[in-house]
N, C-alpha and C positions, 0 to 999 in steps of 0.2 A: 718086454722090449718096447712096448708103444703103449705110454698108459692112456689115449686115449682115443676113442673112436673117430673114423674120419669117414663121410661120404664117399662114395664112386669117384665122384670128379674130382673133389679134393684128392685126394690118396693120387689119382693120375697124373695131377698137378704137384704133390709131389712128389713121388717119384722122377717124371721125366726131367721138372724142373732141377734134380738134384743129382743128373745124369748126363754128362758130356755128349757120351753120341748118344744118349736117345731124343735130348734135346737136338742137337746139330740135325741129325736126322729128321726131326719132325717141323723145324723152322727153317730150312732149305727145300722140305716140300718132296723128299725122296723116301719119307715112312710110308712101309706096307701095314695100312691101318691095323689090320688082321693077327698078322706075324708081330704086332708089335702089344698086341694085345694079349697075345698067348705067352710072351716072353715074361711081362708085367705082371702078368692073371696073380701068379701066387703070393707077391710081396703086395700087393694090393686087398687080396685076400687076409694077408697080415693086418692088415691096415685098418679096413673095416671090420675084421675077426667074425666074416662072412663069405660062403662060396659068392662068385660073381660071375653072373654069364659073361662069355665072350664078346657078345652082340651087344651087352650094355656096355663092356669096356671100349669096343668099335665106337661107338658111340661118345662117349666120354672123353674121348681121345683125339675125334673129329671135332668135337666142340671144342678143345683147347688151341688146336689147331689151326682153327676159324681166331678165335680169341686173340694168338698171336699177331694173326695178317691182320684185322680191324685194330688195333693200336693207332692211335695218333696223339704227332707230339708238335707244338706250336714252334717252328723253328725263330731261332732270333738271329740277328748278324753277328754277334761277338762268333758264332761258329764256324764262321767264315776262316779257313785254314786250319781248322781242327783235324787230325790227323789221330789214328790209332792201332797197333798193332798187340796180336796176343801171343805170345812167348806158351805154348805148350808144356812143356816139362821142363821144372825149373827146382832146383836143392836151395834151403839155407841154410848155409855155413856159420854156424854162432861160433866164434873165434874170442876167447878170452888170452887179453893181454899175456906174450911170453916174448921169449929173443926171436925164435926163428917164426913169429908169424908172417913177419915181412917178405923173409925168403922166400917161403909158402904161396903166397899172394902173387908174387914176382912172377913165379912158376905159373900159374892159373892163367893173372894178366897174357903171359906169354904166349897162350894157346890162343889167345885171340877168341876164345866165346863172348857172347853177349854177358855182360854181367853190371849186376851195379853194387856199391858198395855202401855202408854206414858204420861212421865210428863215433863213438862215447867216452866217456871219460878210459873205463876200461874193457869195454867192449867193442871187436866187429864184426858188422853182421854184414855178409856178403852172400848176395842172393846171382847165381850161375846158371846157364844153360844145365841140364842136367845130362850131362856125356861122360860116357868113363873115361877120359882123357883127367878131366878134373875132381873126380872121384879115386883115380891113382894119385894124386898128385896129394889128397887131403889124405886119405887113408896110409900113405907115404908116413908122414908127419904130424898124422893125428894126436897121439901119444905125447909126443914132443909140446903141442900149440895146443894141447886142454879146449880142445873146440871137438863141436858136437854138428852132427846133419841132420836136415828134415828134408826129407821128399815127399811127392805127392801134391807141387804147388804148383800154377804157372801163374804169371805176369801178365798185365795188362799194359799197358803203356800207350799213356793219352798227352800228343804234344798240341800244345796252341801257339797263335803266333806269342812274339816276341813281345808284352805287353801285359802290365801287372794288372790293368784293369779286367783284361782278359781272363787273367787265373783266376781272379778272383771271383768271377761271374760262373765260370765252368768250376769252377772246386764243388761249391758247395751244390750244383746241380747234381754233380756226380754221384755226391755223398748222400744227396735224399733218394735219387734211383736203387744206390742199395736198401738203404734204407726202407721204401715202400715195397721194397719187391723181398724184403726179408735174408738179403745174401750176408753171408758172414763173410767178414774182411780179416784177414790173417795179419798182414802189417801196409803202410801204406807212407807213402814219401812223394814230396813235391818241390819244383824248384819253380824258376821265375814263367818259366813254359812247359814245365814239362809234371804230369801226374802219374804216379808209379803205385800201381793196386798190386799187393802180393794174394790173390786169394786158393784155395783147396781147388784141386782138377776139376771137381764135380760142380763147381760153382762157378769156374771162370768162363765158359762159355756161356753160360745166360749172362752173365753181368756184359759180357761183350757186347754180343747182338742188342741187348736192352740199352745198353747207352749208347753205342753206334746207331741206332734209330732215333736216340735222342736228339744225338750233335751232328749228326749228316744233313748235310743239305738234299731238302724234299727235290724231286724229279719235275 
């Protein structure tokens, strides 16, 4: 399952980094270093395909810890009015062109979730709050609209002010923060203010915190 071997603090690093609340939990400052060390032990043990003391996982875990608070990022003005919210559990709806996809949509629209949409020549892909209000509604007329679901995703959504010079400065910062931090991007969309990351559960809350510390303004 893991063709290669990983250090202590790597294997710590990823696991929690690849972990919603064990990350949330240990970059908010509420992990029990201990309990969070005996939860890890085994898939960590995977990792390095070595028992591992508990004491050195304490350890390894406190250093990453530390790691996150010591970050710093050089703030510039275009971040001025940068705003960002994380959408939790979120489905994409891959809808291939039929009659009643419209209908369908109409329906969903109607419920008023957050949602945003994208179309192609003969595709659309419409990414939804994930509520069973709108999972009756596709499962309805699935059959019908030859579309397919993916769960397991949430949203990111990163607005700047009104101003192309602006996007353009914040885009590609964004796109290297994944980038050096190694997150996988599922799909991604951007308008004249606004950046839309579709990434996997287990990813989207580091990618948060990590660019929200990027584009925040310092205290």
């Amino acid at each position: 399952m893991y063709p290669q071997t990983f250090s202590v603090p790597h294997a710590v690093k990823q696991i929690i980094g690849s972990n919603i609340l064990f990350f949330q939990a240990l970059s908010t400052g509420i992990a029990n270093y201990t309990a969070l060390a005996q939860k890890i032990k085994p898939e960590v043990e995977k990792l390095t395909r070595s028992e591992v003391n508990i004491n050195t996982l304490v350890v390894a875990i406190k250093r990453f810890a530390d790691s996150l608070d010591e970050i710093e990022y050089e703030y510039h003005p275009v971040f001025d009015g940068v705003r960002m919210t994380l959408t939790g559990s979120i489905i994409d709806i891959d809808f291939q062109e039929a009659d009643d996809v419209y209908g369908v949509l109409d329906e969903i629209f109607e419920l008023g979730s957050g949602y945003n949409m994208f179309r192609t020549n003969n595709q659309i892909r419409l990414f939804a709050e994930d509520i069973n209000e709108v999972r009756n509604v596709f499962k309805s007329s699935a059959k019908g609209t030859r579309g397919e679901i993916k769960d397991g995703l949430s949203k990111i959504t990163i607005t700047v002010q009104s101003d192309k010079e602006n996007m353009y400065e914040v885009l590609p910062i964004v796109c290297s923060i994944l980038y050096n931090n190694r997150i996988p991007l599922y799909n991604a969309f951007f308008s004249q203010n606004e950046i839309i990351l579709i990434l996997g559960m287990n990813d989207a809350a580091k990618a948060y915190e990590i660019i929200r510390e990027k584009l925040a303004r310092p205290n």
